[in-house]
FIBANU-944666 format. One record per residue (C-alpha): y negated, x negated, z; residue number from 1. Coordinates in steps of 0.1 Angstrom, whole numbers, plus 2048, in hexadecimal, padded with zeros to 3 digits. Layout:
N
SITE    Y    X    Z  resi
SITE    Y    X    Z   NUM
...
***
This chain:
235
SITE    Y    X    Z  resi
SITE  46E  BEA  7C7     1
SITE  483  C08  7D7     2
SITE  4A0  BF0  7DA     3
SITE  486  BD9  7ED     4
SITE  47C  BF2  804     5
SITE  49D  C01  80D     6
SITE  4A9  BDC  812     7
SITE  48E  BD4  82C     8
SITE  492  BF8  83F     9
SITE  4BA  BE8  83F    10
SITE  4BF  C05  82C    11
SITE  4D9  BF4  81B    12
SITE  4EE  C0F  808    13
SITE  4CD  C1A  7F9    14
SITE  4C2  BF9  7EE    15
SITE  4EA  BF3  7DF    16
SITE  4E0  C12  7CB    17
SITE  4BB  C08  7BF    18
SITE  4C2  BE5  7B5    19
SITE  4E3  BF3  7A3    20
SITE  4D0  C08  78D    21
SITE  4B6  BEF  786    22
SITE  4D5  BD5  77D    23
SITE  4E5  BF5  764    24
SITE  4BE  BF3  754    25
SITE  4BB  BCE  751    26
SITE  4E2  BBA  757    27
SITE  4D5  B97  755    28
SITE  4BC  BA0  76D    29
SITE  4C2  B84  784    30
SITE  4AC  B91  79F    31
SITE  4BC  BB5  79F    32
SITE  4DD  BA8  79D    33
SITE  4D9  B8A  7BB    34
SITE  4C5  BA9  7CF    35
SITE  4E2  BC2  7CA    36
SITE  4FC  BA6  7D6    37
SITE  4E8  BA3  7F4    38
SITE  4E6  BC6  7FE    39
SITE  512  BC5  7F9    40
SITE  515  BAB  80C    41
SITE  503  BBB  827    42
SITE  518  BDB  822    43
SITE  536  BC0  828    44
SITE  542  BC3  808    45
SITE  543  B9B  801    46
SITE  556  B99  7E3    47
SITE  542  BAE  7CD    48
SITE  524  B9C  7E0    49
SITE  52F  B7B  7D0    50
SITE  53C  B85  7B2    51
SITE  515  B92  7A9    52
SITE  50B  B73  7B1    53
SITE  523  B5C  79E    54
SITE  519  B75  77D    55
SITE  4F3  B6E  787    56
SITE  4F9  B4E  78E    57
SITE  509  B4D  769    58
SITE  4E9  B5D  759    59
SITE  4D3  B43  76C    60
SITE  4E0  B25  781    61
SITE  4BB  B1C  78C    62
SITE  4B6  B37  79F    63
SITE  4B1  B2E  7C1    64
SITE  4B5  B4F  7D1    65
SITE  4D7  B55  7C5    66
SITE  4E0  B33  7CB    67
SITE  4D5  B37  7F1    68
SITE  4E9  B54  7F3    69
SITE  507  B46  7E6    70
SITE  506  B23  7FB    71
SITE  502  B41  81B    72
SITE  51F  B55  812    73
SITE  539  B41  803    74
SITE  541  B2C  823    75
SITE  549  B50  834    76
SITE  564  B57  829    77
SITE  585  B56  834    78
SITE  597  B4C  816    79
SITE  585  B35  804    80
SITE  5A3  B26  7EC    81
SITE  5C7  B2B  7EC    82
SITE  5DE  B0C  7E6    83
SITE  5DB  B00  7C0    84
SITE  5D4  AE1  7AB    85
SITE  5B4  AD8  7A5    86
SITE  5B0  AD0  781    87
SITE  596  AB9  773    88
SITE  583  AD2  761    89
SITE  57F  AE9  778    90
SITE  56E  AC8  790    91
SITE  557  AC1  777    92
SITE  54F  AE6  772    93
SITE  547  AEE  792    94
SITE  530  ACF  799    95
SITE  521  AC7  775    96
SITE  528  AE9  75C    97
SITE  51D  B04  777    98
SITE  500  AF6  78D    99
SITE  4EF  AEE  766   100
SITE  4E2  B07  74E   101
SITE  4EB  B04  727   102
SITE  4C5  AFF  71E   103
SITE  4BF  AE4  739   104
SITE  4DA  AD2  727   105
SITE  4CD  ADA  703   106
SITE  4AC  ACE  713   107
SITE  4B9  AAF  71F   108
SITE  4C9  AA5  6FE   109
SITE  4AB  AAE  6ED   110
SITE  496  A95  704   111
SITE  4B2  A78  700   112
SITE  4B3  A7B  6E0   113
SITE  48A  A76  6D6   114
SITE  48E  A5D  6F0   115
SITE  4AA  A4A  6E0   116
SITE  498  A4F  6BA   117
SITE  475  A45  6C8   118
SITE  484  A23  6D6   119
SITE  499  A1B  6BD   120
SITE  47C  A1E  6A1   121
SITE  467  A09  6BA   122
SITE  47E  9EC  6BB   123
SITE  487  9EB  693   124
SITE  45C  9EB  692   125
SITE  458  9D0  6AA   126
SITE  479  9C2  69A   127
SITE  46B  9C1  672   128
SITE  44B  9B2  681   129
SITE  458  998  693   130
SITE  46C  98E  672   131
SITE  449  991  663   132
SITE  43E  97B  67B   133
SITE  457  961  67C   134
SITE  459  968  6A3   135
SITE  473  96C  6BB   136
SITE  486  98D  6B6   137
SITE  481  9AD  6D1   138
SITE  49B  9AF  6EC   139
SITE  4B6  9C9  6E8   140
SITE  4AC  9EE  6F1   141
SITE  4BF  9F0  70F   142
SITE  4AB  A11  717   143
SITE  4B2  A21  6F2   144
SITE  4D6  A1B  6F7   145
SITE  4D2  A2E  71B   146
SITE  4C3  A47  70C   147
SITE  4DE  A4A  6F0   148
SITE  4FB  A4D  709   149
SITE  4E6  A67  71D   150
SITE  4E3  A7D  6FB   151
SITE  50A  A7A  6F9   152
SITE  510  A82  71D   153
SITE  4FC  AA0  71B   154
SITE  50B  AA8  6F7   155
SITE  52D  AA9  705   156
SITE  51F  ABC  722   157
SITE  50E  AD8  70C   158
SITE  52F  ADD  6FA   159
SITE  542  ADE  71D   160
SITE  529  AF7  725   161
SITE  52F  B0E  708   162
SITE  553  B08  707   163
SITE  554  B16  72D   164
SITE  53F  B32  728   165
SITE  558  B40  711   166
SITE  572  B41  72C   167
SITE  56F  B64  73B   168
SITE  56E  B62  763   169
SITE  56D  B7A  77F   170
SITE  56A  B77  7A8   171
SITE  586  B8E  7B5   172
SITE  576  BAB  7C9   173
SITE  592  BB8  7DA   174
SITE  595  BB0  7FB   175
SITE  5BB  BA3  7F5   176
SITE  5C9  BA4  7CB   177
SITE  5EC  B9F  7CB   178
SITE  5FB  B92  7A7   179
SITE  616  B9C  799   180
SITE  62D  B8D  77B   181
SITE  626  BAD  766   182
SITE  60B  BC5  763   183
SITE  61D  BE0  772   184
SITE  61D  BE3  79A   185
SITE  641  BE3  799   186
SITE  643  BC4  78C   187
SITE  64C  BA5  7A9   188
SITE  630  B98  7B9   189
SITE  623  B74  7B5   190
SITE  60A  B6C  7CD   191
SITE  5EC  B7C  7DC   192
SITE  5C7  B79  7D4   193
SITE  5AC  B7D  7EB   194
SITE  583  B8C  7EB   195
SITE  56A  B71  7DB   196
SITE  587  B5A  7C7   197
SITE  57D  B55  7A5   198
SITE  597  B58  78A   199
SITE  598  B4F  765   200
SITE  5A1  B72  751   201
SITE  5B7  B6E  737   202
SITE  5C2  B92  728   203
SITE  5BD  BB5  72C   204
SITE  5D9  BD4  72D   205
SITE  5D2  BF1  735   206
SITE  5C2  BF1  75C   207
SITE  5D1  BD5  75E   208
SITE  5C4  BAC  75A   209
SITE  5D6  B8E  757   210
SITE  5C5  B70  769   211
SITE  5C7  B4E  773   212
SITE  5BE  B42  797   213
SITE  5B1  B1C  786   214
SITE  5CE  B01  790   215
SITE  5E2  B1F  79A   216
SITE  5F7  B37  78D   217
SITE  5F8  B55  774   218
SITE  5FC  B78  77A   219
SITE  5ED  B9E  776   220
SITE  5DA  BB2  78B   221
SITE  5C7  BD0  78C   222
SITE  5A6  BCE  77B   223
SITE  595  BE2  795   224
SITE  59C  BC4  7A9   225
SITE  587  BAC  79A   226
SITE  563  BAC  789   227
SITE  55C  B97  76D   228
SITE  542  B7B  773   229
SITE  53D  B64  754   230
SITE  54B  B5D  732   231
SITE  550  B74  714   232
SITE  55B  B97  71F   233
SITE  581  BA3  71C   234
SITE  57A  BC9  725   235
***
């Protein structure tokens, strides 16, 4: 409520401080964390805006607050992508995996699969009866074997889902990361990395964090530089 307040008297550094104590009390707050990313954003600092919003969006992809917030941010930016190849998995994660919670798929398998049983145990009745009967035999369950392939779509989706939540992430938060070959700054310089990319994190040394710009390449840099968003944690 004192982030609220400060937030509509635009003042916003109060408000960044409110709604990050409320987040220390309660991380997966969604609303705390979605209200702290927009008082950053209006202090300018976009990267850690979005990177609070990816890890809310994480907790709960059906919120539409932070979803709002996202779809008004992300096409400000200056550097949306650098050059890379875009992988299948990654496609599918960003239009299927992310958007979708990991209970509305367990829901979905749960309803396709009383749906496939109830219409399967339906025919075989009408089926022994018209055996009974002497009688033409039921058509085909067209509609149980729908239902059968939706329980396997969403099967293979819920395992998708779990097997991508264990892939640690983070939204760079730097305004420009350069990576280097090493974790030492002396160390040559790959490429550079810029405020709001998200990055697959692969290892931790010291301050330092190797990561993985998805279709791109591989390199360190400093851990201050980047804020981890989903997946299991590395530090």
């Amino acid at each position: 409520q004192s982030g609220v307040a400060s937030y509509q008297q635009k003042k916003f550094d109060d408000a960044r401080l409110a709604f990050g104590r409320a987040v220390e009390l309660q991380p997966k707050n969604v609303n705390a964390l979605t209200n702290l990313a927009l008082a950053q954003f209006q202090l300018g600092n976009k990267g850690m805006a979005v990177a609070l919003l990816r890890k809310a969006s994480d907790i709960d992809p059906h919120f539409s607050t932070t979803q709002s917030a996202l779809k008004f941010i992300l096409p400000q930016l200056e550097v949306r992508e650098i050059p890379h190849e875009i992988q299948t998995w990654e496609s599918i994660r960003s239009s299927v995996l992310v958007p979708f919670s990991l209970s509305g798929f367990l829901a979905m398998m749960a309803l396709s699969l009383f749906a496939t049983g109830w219409l399967v145990l339906k025919f075989l009745g009408r089926r022994r009866r018209a055996l009974r009967a002497e009688s033409a035999l039921p058509q085909f369950p067209v509609i149980a074997v729908f239902a059968a392939l939706v329980f396997i779509a969403m099967t293979i989706l819920a395992a998708m889902k779990v097997v991508d939540h264990q892939i640690p992430r983070g939204t760079i938060i730097a305004d420009k990361a350069s990576v280097y070959s090493a974790p030492d700054e002396k160390s040559v310089a790959l490429f550079d990395l810029y405020s709001c990319l998200e990055v697959i994190l692969n290892e931790s040394k010291d301050s330092w964090i190797q990561v993985t710009y998805p279709g791109g390449l591989t390199g360190w840099i400093p851990k201050a530089s980047v804020m981890p968003t989903s997946g299991r944690k590395l530090w």
